[in-house]
C-alpha positions as CSV (number, residue, x, y, z in Angstrom):
1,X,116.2,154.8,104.9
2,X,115.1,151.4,106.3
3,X,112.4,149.8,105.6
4,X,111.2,146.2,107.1
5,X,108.1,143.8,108.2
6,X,110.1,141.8,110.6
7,X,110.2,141.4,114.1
8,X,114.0,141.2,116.1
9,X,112.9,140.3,119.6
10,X,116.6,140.7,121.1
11,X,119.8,142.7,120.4
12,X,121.4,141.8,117.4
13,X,124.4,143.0,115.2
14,X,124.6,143.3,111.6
15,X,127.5,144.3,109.8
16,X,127.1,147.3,107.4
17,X,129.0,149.6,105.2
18,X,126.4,151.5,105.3
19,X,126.8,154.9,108.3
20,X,123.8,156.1,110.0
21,X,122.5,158.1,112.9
22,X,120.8,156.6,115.6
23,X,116.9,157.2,115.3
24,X,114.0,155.2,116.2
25,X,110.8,154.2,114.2
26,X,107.4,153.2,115.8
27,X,105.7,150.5,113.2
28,X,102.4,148.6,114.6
29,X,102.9,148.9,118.5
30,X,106.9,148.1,118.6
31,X,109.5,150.6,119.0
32,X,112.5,150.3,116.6
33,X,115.9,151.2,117.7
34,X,118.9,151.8,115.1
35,X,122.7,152.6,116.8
36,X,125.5,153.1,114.6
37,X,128.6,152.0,115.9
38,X,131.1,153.5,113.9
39,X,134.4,152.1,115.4
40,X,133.4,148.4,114.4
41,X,131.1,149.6,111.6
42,X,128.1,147.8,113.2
43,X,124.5,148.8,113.6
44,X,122.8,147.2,116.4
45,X,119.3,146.8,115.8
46,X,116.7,146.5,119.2
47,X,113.0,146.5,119.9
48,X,110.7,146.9,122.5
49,X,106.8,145.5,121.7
50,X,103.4,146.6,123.5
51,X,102.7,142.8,124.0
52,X,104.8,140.6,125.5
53,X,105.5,136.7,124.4
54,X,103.4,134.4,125.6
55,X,104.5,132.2,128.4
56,X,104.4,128.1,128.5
57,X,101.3,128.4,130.7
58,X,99.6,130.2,128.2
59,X,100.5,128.3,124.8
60,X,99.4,125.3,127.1
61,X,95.7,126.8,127.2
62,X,95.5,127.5,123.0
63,X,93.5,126.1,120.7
64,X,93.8,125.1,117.0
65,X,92.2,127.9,115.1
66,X,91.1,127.5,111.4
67,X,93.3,129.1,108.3
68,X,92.8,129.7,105.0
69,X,95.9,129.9,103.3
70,X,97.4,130.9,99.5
71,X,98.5,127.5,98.9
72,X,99.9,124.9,101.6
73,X,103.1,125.7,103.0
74,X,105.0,122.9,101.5
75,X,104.6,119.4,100.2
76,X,106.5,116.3,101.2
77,X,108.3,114.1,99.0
78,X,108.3,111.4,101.6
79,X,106.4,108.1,100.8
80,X,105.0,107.6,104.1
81,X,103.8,111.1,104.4
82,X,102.9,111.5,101.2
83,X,100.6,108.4,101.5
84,X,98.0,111.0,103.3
85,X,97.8,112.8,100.1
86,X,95.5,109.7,98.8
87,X,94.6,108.0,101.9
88,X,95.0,110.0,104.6
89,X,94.1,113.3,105.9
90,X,94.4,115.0,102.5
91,X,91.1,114.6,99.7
92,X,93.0,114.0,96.5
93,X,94.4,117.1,95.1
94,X,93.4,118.9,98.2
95,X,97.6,120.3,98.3
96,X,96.7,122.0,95.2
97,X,93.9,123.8,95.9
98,X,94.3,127.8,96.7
99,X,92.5,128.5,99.6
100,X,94.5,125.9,101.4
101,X,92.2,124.7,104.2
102,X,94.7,125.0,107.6
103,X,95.0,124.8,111.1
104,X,97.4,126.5,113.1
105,X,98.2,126.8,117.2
106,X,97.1,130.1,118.6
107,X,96.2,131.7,122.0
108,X,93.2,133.4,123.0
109,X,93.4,136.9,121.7
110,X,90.5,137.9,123.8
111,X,92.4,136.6,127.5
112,X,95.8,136.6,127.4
113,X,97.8,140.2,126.6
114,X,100.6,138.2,124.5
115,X,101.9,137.2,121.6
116,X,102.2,134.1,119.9
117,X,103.6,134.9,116.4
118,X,103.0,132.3,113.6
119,X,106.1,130.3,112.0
120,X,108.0,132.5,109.6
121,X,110.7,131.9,107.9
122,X,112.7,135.1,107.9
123,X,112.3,135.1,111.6
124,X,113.8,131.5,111.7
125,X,116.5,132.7,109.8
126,X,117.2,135.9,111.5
127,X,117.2,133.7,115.2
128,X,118.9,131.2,113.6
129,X,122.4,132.9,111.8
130,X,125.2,130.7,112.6
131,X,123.6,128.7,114.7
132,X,123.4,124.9,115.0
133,X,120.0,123.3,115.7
134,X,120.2,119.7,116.3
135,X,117.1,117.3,116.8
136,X,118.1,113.8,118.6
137,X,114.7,111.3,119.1
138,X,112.9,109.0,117.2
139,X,110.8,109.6,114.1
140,X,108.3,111.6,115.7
141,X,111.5,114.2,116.2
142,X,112.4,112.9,112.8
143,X,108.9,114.3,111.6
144,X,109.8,117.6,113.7
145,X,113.2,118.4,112.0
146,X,111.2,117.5,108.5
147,X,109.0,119.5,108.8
148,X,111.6,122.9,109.8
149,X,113.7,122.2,106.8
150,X,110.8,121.7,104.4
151,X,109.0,125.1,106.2
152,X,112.5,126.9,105.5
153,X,113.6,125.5,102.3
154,X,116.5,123.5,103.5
155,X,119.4,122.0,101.1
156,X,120.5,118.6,102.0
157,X,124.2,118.3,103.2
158,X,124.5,114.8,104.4
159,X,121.7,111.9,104.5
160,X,121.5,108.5,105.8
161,X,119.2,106.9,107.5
162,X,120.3,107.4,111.2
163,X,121.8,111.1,110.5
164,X,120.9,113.5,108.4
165,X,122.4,116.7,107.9
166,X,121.0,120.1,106.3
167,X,121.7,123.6,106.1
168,X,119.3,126.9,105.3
169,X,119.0,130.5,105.2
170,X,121.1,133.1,103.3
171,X,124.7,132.3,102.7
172,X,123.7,128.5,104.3
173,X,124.5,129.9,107.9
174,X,122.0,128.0,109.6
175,X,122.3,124.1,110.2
176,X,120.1,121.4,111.1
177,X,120.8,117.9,112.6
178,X,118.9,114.8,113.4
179,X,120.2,112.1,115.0
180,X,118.6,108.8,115.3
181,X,118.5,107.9,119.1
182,X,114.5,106.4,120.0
183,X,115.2,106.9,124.0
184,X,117.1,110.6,123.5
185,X,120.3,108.5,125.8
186,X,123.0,110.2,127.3
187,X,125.6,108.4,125.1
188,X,123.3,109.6,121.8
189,X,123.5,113.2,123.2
190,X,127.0,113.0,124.1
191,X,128.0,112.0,120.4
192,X,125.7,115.2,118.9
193,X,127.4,117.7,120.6
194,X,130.9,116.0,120.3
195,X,129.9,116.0,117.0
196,X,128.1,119.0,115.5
197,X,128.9,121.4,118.7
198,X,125.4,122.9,118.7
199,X,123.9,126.3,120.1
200,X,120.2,124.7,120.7
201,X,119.1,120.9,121.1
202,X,115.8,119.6,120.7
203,X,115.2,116.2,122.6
204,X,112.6,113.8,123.5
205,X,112.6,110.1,124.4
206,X,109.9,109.5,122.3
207,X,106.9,107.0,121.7
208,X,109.0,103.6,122.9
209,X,107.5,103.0,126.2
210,X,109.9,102.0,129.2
211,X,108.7,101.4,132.8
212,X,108.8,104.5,134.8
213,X,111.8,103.6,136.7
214,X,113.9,102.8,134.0
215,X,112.4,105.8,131.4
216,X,113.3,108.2,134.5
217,X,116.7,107.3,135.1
218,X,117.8,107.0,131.4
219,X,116.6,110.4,131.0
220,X,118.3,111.5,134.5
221,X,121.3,110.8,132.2
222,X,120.9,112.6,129.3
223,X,119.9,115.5,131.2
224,X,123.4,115.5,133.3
225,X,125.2,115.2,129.6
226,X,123.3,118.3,129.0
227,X,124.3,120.4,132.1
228,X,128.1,119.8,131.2
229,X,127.6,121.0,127.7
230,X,125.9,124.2,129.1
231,X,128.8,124.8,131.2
232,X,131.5,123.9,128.7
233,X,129.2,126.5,126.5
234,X,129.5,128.9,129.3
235,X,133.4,128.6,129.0
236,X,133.3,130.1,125.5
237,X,130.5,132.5,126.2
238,X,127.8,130.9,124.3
239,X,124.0,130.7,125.4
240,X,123.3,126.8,124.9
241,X,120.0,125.9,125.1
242,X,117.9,122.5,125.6
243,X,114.2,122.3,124.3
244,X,112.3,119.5,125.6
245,X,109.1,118.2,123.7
246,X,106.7,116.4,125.8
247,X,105.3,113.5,124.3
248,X,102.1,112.9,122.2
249,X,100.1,109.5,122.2
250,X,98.9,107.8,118.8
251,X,94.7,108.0,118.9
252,X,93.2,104.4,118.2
253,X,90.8,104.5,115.8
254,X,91.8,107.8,114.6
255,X,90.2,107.8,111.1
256,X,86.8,107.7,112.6
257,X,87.3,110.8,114.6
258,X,86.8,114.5,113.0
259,X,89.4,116.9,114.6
260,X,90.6,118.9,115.7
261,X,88.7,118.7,119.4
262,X,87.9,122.2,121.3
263,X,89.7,122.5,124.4
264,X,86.3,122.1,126.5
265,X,86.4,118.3,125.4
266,X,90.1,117.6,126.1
267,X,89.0,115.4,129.0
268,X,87.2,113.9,126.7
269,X,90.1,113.2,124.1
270,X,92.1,112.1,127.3
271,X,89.5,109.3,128.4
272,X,89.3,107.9,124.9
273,X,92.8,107.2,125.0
274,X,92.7,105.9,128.3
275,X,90.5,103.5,127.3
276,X,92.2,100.3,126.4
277,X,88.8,98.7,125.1
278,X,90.1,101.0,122.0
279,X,93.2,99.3,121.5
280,X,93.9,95.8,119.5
281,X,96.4,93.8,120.8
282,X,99.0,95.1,118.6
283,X,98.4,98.5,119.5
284,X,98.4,97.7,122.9
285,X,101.5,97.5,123.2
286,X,102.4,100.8,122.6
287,X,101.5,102.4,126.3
288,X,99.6,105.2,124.9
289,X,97.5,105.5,127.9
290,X,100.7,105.6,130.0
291,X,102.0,109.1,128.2
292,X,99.8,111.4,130.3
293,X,101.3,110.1,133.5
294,X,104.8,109.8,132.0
295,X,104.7,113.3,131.2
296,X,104.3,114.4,134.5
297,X,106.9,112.5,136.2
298,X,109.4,113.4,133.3
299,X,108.2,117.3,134.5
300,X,109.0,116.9,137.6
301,X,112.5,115.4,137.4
302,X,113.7,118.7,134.5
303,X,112.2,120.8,136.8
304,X,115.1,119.6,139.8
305,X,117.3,119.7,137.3
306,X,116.4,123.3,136.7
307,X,115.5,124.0,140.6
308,X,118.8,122.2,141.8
309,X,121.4,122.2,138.9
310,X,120.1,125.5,137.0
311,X,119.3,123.3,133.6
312,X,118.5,125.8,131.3
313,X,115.4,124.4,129.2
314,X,112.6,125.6,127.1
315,X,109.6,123.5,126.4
316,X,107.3,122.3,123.3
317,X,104.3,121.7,124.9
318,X,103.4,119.2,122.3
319,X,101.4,116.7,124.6
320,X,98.7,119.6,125.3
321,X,98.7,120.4,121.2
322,X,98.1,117.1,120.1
323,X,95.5,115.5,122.1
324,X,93.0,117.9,120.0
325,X,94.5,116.1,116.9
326,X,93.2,113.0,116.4
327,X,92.6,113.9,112.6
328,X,95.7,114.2,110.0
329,X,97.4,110.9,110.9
330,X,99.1,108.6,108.6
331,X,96.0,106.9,108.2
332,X,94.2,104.1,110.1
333,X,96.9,102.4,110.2
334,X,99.3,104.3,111.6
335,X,97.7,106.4,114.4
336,X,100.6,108.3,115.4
337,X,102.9,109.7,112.5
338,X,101.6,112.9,111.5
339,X,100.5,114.0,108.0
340,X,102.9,117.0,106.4
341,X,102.0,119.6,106.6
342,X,100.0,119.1,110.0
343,X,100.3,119.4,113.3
344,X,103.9,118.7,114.1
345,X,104.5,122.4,112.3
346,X,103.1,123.9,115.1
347,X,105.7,122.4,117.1
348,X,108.1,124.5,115.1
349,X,106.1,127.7,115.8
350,X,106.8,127.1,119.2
351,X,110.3,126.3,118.8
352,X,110.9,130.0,117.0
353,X,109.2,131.2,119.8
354,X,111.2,129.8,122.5
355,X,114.4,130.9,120.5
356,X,113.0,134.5,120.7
């Protein structure tokens, strides 16, 4: 008899020593399938859902909806994030309350027929066996691949301050790598595959603003590394996949401004940024008004790549998440680092979603 909560969007194999016949078991809309395959003692496990994922377009359009949680997922031992705990986006002691007031990324229920499942970690797991995940940015990404290993319970393997190595999930068959590089180069994503050899790559160029030109052809770059290591994982028969996260601006003055914003006033957020009457000089050199544009013109250069060269990429529509956010920074100080736990988790939502 099997029994289970969890949800296997693909064909996968499990090994058993356990024989069974094939049946099929209907549990909350999705249709179970169990196959025994006797000759390699295997059971291969499908589904097939009433809903379907939801697509980019739609995670674009969600909104932050309101939790209340047990407890909060996780707390950081970091000093910079944990300097929201006192005098950031966290009251003092608010970690240890139970219900743990939340936020998390969701869709409208009401208009689109899909799915957008929450982050979980047996899912993560699941998706993830014996597969290399490997994050390459700055410490935005750095914040990113934090936030995974803390939401999964991940065991340091290797740590400096440039590259740091973890692994997770029963039997420590999952591993995660981030790898210092603050423009995502081609030479920085040719050393993390030569390497680590990974299955899925999480990039982005990050908050260091470059002129157009220059940002687009540096990237231009990267992205050719990345079609020859999708070809040389062709070769071996392995499904390699790029995830591209679009990039977020800091919000000046962001500790006067209660979050998150509904999606009506996004145009709103979107002004306020573009308004450099916000910024002091120091902060003005940081482009933030420029990220909106920059985002577009990165779009349209992976989307040749995936027209002409057949790129295969998934997106983190980060950008579209954050600009709601201007609450649960660092603190007045530092505009764009994100508390933990915060928003950057719902970046790892979407990232289990895009590996389903």
């Amino acid at each position: 008899t099997t029994s289970t909560n969890v949800s296997i969007t693909s064909s996968e194999k499990y090994e058993t020593d356990t024989v069974i016949t094939a049946h099929e078991i209907n549990n909350n809309g999705t249709k179970w399938n169990f196959k025994n395959n006797e000759d390699d003692n295997i059971i291969v496990v499908t589904h097939q859902t009433d809903s379907l994922l939801c697509t980019r377009k739609q995670i674009q359009k969600g909104y932050w909806k309101n939790v209340q949680r047990e407890k909060a997922p996780y707390e950081s031992k970091e000093k910079w994030e944990s300097s929201c705990y006192q005098h950031g986006g966290f009251r003092e002691g608010q970690l240890q309350q139970s219900p743990f007031n939340d936020w998390e990324w969701n869709v409208d229920d009401d208009n689109e027929n899909c799915v957008l499942l929450q982050f979980d970690v047996n899912r993560f797991c699941r998706l993830g066996i014996n597969r290399t995940i490997a994050f390459l940015g700055d410490s935005i990404t750095w914040q990113q691949f934090q936030s995974l290993n803390l939401l999964i319970g991940a065991t340091d393997e290797h740590r400096k301050q440039a590259l740091i190595k973890t692994h997770a999930c029963s039997g420590n068959t999952t591993k995660l790598i981030w790898e210092r590089d603050n423009k995502a180069s081609a030479n920085g994503l040719k050393r993390i595959i030569q390497t680590s050899d990974p299955d899925v790559i999480v990039i982005n160029r990050g908050a260091h603003f470059t002129e157009n030109e220059m940002s687009l052809s540096e990237l231009n770059a990267t992205l050719t590394i990345a079609l020859i290591w999708q070809k040389d994982c062709d070769k071996r028969n392995r499904d390699c996949l790029l995830i591209w996260r679009t990039t977020a601006p800091g919000y000046p003055n962001c500790d006067e401004i209660l979050g998150p914003i509904s999606i009506s006033n996004r145009s709103i957020a979107e002004n306020f940024i573009m308004d450099r009457s916000k910024y002091t000089e120091e902060k003005g050199t940081h482009h933030w008004w420029d990220f909106a544009n920059q985002n577009v013109l990165v779009e349209d250069l992976i989307q040749h790549h995936i027209k002409v060269n057949q790129l295969r990429i998934s997106f983190i529509d980060f950008y579209d998440m954050a600009i709601l956010r201007p609450d649960h920074h660092i603190n007045k100080r530092d505009c764009l680092h994100w508390c933990l736990p915060g928003p950057i988790d719902a970046a790892n939502t979407i990232l289990l979603h895009e590996l389903e």
